[in-house]
C-alpha positions in Angstrom: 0.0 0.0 0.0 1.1 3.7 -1.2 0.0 7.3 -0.1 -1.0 8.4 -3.2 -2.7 12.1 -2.3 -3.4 14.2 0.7 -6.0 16.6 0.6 -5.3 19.5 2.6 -8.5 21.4 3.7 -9.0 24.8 5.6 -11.9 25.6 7.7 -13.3 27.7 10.2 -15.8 26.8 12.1 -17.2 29.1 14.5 -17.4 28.4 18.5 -21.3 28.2 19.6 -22.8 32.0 20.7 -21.8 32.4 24.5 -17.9 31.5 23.5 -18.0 33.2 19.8 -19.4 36.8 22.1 -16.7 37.0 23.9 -14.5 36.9 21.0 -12.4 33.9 22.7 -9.0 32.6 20.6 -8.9 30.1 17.9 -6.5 28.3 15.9 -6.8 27.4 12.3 -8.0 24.1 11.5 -6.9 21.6 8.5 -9.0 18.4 7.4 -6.7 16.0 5.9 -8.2 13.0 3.9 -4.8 10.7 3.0 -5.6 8.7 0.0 -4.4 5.5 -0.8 -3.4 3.2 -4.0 -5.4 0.7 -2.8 -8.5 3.1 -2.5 -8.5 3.8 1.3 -9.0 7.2 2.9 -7.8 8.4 6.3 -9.4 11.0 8.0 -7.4 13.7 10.6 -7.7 16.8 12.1 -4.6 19.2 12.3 -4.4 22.5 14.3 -2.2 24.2 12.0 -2.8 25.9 8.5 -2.6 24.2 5.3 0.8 26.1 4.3 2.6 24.8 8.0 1.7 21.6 6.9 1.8 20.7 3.4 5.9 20.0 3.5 5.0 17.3 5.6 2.3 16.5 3.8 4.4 16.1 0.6 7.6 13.9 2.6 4.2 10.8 3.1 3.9 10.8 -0.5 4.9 7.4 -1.4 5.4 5.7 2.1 3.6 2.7 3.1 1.3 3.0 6.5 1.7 -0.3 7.1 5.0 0.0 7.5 4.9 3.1 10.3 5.3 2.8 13.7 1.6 4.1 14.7 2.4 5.1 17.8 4.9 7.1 17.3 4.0 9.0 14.2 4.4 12.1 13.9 1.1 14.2 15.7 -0.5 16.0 13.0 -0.8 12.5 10.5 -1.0 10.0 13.6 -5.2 10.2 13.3 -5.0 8.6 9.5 -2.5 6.9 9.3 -4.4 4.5 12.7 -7.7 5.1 10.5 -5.9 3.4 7.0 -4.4 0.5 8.5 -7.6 -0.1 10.5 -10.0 -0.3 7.6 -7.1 -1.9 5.8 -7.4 -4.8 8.5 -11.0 -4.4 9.0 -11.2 -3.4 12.7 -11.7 0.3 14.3 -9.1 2.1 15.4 -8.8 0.9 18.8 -8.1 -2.4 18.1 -4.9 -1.3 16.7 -4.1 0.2 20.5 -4.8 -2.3 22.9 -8.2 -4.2 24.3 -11.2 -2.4 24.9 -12.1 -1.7 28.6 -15.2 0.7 27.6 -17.9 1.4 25.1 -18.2 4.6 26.3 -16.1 7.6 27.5 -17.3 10.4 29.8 -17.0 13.8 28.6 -16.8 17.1 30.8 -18.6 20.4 29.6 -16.5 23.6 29.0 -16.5 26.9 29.5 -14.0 29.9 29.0 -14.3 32.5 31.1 -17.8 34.4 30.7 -19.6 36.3 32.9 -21.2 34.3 35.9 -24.5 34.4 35.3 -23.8 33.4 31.3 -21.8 30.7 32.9 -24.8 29.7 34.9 -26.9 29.1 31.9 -24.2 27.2 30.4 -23.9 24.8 33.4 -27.9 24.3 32.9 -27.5 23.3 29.3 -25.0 20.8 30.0 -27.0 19.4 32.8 -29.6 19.0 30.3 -27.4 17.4 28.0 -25.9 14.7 30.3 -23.1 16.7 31.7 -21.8 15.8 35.1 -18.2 17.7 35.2 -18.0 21.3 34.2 -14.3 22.5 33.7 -14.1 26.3 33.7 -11.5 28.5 33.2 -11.2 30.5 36.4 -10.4 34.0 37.7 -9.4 34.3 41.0 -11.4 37.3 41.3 -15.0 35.4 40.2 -14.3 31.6 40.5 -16.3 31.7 44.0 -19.3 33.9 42.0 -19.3 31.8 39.4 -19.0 28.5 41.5 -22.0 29.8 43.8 -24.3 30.7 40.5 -23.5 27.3 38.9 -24.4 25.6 42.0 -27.4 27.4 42.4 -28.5 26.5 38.4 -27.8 22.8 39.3 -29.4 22.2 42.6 -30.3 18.6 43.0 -27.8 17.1 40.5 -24.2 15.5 40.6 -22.4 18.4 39.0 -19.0 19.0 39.5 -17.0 21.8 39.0 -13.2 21.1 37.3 -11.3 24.6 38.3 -8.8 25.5 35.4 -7.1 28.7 36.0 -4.0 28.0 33.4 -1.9 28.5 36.9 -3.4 32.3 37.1 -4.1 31.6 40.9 0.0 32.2 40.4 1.1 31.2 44.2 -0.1 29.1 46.7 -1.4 31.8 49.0 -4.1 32.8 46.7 -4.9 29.2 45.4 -5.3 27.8 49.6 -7.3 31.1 50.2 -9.9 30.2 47.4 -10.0 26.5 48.0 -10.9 27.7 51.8 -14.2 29.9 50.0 -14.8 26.9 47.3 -15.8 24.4 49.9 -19.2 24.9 50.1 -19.5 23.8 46.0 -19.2 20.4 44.2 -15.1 21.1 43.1 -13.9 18.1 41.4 -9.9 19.4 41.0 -7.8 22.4 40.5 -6.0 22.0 37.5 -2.7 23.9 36.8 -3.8 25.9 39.8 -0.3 28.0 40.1 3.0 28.4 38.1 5.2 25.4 38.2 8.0 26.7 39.2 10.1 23.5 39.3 10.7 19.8 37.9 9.5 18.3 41.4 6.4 20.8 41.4 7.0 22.1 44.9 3.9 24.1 45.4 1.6 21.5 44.2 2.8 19.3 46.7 2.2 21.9 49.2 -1.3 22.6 48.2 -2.2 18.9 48.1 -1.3 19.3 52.2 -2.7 23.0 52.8 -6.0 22.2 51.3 -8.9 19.3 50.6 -9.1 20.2 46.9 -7.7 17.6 44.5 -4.7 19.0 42.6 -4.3 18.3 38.6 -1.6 18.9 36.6 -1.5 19.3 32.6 1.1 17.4 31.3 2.1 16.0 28.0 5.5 14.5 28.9 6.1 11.2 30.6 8.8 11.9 32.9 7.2 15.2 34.0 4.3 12.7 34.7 6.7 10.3 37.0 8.9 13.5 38.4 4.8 14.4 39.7 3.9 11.4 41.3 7.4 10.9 42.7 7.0 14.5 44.5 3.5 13.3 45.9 2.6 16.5 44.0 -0.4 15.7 42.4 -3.6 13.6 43.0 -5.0 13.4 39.2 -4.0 14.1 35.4 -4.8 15.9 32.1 -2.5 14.3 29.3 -1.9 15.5 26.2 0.0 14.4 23.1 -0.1 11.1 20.7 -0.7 7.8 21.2 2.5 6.7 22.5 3.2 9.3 25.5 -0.5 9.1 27.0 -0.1 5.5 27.0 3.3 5.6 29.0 2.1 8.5 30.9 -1.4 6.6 31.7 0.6 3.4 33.0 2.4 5.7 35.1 -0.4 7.4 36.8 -2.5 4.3 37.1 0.2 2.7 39.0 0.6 5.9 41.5 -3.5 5.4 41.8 -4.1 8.9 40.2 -6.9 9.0 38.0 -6.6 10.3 34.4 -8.2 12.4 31.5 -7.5 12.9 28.4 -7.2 16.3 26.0 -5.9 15.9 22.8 -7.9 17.8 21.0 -9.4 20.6 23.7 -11.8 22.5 21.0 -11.4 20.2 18.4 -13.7 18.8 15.7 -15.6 15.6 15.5 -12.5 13.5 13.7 -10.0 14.4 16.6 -12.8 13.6 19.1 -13.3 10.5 18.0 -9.8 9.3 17.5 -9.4 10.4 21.4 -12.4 8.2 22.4 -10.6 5.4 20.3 -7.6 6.0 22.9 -9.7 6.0 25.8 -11.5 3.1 24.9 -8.2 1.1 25.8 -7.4 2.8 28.7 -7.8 0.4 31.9 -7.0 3.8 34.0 -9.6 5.5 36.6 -10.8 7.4 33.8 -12.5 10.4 34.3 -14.7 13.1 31.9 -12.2 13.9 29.0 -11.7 17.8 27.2 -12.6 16.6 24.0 -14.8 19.3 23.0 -16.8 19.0 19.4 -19.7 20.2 21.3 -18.9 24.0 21.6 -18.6 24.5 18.0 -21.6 25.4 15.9 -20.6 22.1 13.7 -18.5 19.4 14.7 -17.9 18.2 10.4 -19.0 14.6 10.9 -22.2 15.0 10.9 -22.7 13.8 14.7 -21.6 10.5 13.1 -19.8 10.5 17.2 -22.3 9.6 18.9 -22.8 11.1 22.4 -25.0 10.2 25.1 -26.0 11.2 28.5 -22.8 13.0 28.7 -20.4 10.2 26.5 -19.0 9.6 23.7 -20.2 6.1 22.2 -17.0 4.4 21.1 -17.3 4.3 17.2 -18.0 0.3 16.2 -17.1 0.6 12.6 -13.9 -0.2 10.9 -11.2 2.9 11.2 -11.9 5.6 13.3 -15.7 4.4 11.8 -17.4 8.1 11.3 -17.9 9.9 7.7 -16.7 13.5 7.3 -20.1 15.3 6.0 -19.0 16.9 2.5 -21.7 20.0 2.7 -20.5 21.1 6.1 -17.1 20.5 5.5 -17.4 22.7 2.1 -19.5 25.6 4.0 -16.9 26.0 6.5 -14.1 25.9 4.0 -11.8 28.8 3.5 -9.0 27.2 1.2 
């Protein structure tokens, strides 16, 4: 088998109203269908432009994906290459990565930082939609406001909280002093609470012993992962990266007893979504609701061919990654 063509394709896709009024960052996306002599396509999501790709793009030309170390293939193409050479031997993706522990992976809901009552009606529509985690991007001048309105909108349900001030809390003084007004709500974790300042993460391991709030760190690396756990520094993780550095990094924790989620794709679309719930299908880890987030885009390009469900994702059963790109959305949102 021969990588004939890759079809490079630009879109934009617009973040649903309460995150597209506040104007919040985005990152160009690229659709990438790899085409094959032997008639296969492989779907995959990039987070880069067409022109920061396309040299790559040109250097598969040629190569075999049988041949390729899967796991270790290089980020951007890692999605289609696993979806060829799974419809090549006629099982999904996740056969190609291990057993499967799960048919279906939790997801959390996601917000950036609005104002709290916005973030209030968020937190009902996710309850409505099967949500039981919330991650939010915090500000230490509002988390406790906005914890106390999300509460308030979700009264009489299992709805946690998931604080994520990308370390904006900045020293432990300010993160114990909010985890001291945050008691009263449902917080599952404070993730990247404060700066890490070094490789044994000194102030997480303090804040794991000045406070009763669960302490997460954001890590793509595997040694970072064991340099964590060997500091008693953290209690649960959010891994990044490819296929070969969660899985070492996921050994890791579940050995230390630290639960896991995953976040390759953070505001992704549907085909990085559903190679992530692939992953986590073969994870035997304490998993817990993942930041794969399709949802908070006005289209997620697949047509909800992911299924979700009471707040999962249903692990895709066909061969490959085992969803279809849909063609009309995929040409409305184009922009090369």
């Amino acid at each position: 088998m021969k990588i004939t063509n890759i079809e490079l394709i630009e879109v934009d896709v617009p973040y649903i109203a309460p995150i597209r009024n506040i104007g919040h960052a985005d990152w160009e996306h690229t659709i990438a269908r790899v085409h094959t002599d032997e008639g296969l396509i492989g779907l995959g999501e990039i987070w880069q432009p067409c022109r920061a790709v396309q040299p790559q793009a040109d250097g598969l030309i040629g190569k075999d994906p049988l041949g390729m170390a899967l796991e270790r293939a290089s980020e951007p193409w890692q999605c289609a290459l696993y979806d060829i050479v799974a419809q090549a031997k006629g099982v999904p993706v996740w056969r190609l990565m291990g057993d499967k522990v799960r048919d279906e992976v939790p997801v959390a809901y996601w917000s950036p930082h609005l104002p709290p009552e916005e973030t209030a009606r968020e937190a009902e529509r996710a309850v409505a939609l099967g949500f039981t985690v919330h991650k939010l991007k915090a500000h230490p001048a509002d988390i406790v406001r906005q914890a106390e309105l999300i509460a308030a909108a979700t009264a009489g349900v299992d709805y946690a909280i998931r604080v994520d001030p990308n370390c904006g809390f900045k020293y432990p003084t300010t993160a114990v002093r909010l985890a001291k007004e945050l008691v009263p709500y449902n917080i599952e974790c404070f993730e990247d609470p404060v700066e890490k300042i070094d490789v044994n993460y000194a102030w997480y391991s303090l804040l794991r012993h000045k406070t009763d709030i669960p302490q997460a760190l954001h890590l793509i690396d595997p040694y970072a992962v064991l340099c964590a756990v060997k500091a008693d520094a953290v209690d649960c993780f959010n891994l990044s990266g490819n296929v070969a550095p969660v899985k070492r990094s996921a050994a890791i924790a579940e050995t230390a007893g630290c639960p896991i989620w995953l976040q390759t794709g953070g505001l992704c679309l549907g085909v990085q979504a559903a190679f992530s719930a692939h992953l986590q299908a073969t994870l035997t880890n304490d998993l817990r609701p993942c930041d794969e987030l399709p949802f908070v885009r006005e289209n997620d390009l697949i047509g909800g061919s992911l299924e979700f469900a009471s707040g999962h994702f249903v692990v895709p059963r066909g061969n490959g990654l085992g969803i279809a790109l849909d063609d009309d959305a995929v040409a409305h949102y184009r922009t090369q």
